[in-house]
N, C-alpha and C positions, 0 to 999 in steps of 0.2 A: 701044299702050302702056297698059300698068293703073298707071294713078292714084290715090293714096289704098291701094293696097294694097302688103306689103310683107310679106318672109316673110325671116326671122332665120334661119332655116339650121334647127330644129326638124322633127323628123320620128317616127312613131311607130314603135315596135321591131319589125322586118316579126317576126323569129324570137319575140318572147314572142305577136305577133300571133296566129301561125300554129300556135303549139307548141298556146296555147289552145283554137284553132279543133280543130283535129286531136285533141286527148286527149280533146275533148268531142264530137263527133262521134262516134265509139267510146262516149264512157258513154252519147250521147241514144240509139243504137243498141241498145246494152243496156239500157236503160231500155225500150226500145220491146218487146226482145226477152221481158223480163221478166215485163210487162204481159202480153204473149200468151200466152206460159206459164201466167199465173194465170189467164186469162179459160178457157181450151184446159181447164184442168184442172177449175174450175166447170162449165163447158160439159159436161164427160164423167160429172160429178158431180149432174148436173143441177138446179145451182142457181142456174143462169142461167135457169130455164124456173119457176123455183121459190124464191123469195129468199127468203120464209121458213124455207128450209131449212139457213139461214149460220147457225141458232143450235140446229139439231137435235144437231148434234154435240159430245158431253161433254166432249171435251176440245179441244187446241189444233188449229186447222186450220192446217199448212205453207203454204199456199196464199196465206193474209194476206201471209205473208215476203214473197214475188216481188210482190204487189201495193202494200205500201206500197214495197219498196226499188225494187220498179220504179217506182211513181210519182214518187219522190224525186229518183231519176237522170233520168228523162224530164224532170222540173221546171230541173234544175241543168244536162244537159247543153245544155236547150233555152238558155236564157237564155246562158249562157258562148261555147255558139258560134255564137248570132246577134251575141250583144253583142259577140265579136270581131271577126266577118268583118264586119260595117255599123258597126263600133266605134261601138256604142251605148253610152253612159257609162250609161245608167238599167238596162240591164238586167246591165252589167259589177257595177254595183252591187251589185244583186238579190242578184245570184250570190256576191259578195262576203258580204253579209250573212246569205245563205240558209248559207254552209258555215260561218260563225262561229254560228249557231245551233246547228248541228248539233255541230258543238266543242264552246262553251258545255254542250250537254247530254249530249255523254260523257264532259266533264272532271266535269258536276254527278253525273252516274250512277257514276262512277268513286269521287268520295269520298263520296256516300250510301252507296256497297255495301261503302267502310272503315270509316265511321263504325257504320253498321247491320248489318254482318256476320249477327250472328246472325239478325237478322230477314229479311235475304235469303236464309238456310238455310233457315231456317223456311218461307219462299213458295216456295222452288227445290224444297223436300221434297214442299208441296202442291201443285207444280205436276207434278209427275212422276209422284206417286200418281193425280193425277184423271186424265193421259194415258196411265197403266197401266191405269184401267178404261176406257178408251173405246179399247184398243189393237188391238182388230179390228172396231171402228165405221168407220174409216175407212183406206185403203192409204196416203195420204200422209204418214199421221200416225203408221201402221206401219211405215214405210220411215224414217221420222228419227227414232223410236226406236233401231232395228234399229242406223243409223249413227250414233249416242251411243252405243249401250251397245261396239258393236265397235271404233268410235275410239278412246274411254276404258279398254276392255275392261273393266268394270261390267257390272252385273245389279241392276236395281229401282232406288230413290231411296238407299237403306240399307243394303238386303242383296238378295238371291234370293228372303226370305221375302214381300219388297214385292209380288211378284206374286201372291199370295192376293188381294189387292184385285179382281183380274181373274176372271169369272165361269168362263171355258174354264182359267184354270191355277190355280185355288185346291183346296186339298187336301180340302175337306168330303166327307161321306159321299154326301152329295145331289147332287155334282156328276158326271153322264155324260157329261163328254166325254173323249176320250181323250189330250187335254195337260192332263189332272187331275197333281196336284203336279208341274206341270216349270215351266218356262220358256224363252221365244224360244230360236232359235237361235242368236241374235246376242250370248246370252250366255253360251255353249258357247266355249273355248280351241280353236287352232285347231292342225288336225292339218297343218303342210309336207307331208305325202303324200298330203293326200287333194287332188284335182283341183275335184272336185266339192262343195258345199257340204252336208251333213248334214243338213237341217231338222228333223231328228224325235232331233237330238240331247241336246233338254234334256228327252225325257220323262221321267216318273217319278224325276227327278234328285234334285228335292227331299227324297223318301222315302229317301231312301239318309242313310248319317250324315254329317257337318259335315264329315269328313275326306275321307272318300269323296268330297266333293260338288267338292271343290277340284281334283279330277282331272280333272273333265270340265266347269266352269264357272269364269266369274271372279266369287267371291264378296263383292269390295270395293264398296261402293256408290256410284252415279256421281256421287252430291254430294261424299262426298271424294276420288274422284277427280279430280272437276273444281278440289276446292280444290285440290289438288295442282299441277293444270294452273295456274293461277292465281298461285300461288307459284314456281312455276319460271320464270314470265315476267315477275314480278316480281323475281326474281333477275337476268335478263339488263337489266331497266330499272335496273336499283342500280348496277349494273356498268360502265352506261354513265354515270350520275351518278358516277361516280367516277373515272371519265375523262376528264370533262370537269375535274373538280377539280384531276387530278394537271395538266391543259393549262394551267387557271389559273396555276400554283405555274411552268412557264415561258414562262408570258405574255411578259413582259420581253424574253426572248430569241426568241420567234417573231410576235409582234407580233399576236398571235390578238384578235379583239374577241369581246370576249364575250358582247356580245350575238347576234352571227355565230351564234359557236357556240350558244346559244341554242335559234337559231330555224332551226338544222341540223339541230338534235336533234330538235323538234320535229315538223319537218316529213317527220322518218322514221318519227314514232310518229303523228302525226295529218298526214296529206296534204291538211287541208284547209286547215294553216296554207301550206303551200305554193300552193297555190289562189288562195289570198285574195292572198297576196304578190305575185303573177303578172298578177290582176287587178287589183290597184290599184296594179300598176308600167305598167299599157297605161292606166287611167283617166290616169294623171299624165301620160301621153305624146299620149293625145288632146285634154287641155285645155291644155296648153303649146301644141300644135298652133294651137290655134284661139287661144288667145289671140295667137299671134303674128302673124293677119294684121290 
């Protein structure tokens, strides 16, 4: 017989327990996987044998990506799914506070880049011109150009002409190489019939006239571009703010809470409000737990 102890019927939620354990097992794996990748790609670059060589390269190295976002997930998946499966309250926490940080500073980055608009043009502009001159310093950094400019289908920061900045595609007299006035191929339109990809499709494009040039490249530059992208997904987020308005208007008759919806909405445009909700729906069910014996 136990004495002095006594248990209220309290129990903690096996399915929020396990959904946690499980979706973070997967991210700590990709976090793991991440990490390799970037280590795998230094390694090949050899600046794992050579760390002063992280600041030789002129422009942005890809490689940071996979290492901060992998150390992030590896941080966040670790904590979520030990703090589920040992329902650890300290590290459920963590994980709690670590993804409202993370919130916190893409809701902060989101209205610094409404407020500051122009000024993030202006860094978005010098940030693309300084990675057009270092755009055959490094493959990593030529491969995520390549995929900006074909995603977007853009050419330079502005126009076509942004690649003068680059020493192999700028037009001067003095330049011998032979992608003198072109650019990547990645900014070459694309032909349905061809199978194979063209590399040597934006030579001497530049030389040709503005009309001419429209035939064989996409001329618009990937800063308006990207605003474009920007504003179109700002349109489906208005969209949905207005859907929730017209739900509001018969609240009455479906008995909607609005804070519900809220943080429904939320939790499809930022998944860490979901996270957080999850973990501190299992914190409240481990300390009812224990208070109750």
């Amino acid at each position: 017989m136990m004495s002095g102890m006594h248990y209220n019927g309290q129990e903690v939620s096996c399915c929020i327990k396990y959904f946690i354990f499980g979706f973070n097992i997967i991210f700590w794996l990709l976090g793991v996987a991440f990490l390799g990748i970037g280590l795998w790609a230094w390694n090949e670059k050899g600046v794992l044998s050579n760390i002063s060589s992280i600041t030789d390269l002129g422009g942005f190295d890809p490689v940071w990506l996979f290492l901060v976002v992998g150390g992030v997930m590896f941080i966040l998946g670790f904590a979520g799914c030990i703090g589920a499966l040992r329902e650890n309250t300290l590290l459920l926490k963590f994980f709690s506070v670590f993804l409202g940080i993370i919130f916190f500073l893409e809701l902060t980055a989101g209205i610094l880049a409404f407020v500051f608009k122009d000024w993030i043009k202006d860094q978005l502009n010098f940030f693309i011109n300084n990675n057009i001159r270092a755009y055959r310093d490094d493959i990593d950094l030529q491969n995520l150009i390549d995929f900006t400019q074909e995603y977007w289908e853009c050419c330079g920061a502005f126009g076509a002409d942004d690649w003068n900045l680059n020493i192999y595609f700028n037009c001067t007299d003095s330049n011998p190489s032979r992608e003198k006035c072109g650019v990547p191929f990645s900014c070459c339109t694309k032909d349905p019939a061809e199978d194979v990809i063209n590399t040597q499709c934006g030579y001497d494009v530049r030389a040709k006239s503005d009309a001419e040039q429209k035939t064989y490249i996409h001329v618009k530059g990937c800063v308006p571009q990207f605003e474009k992208w920007l504003q179109d997904n700002l349109t489906i987020v208005a969209g949905i703010f207005i859907g929730i308005a017209l739900l509001q208007v018969r609240e009455r008759l479906c008995r909607l809470d609005l804070l519900s919806i809220l943080i429904l909405f939320l939790s499809l445009y930022f998944p860490q409000i979901f996270g957080i909700c999850l973990a501190q729906n299992l914190v409240s069910d481990i300390e009812a737990v224990r208070a109750s014996w």
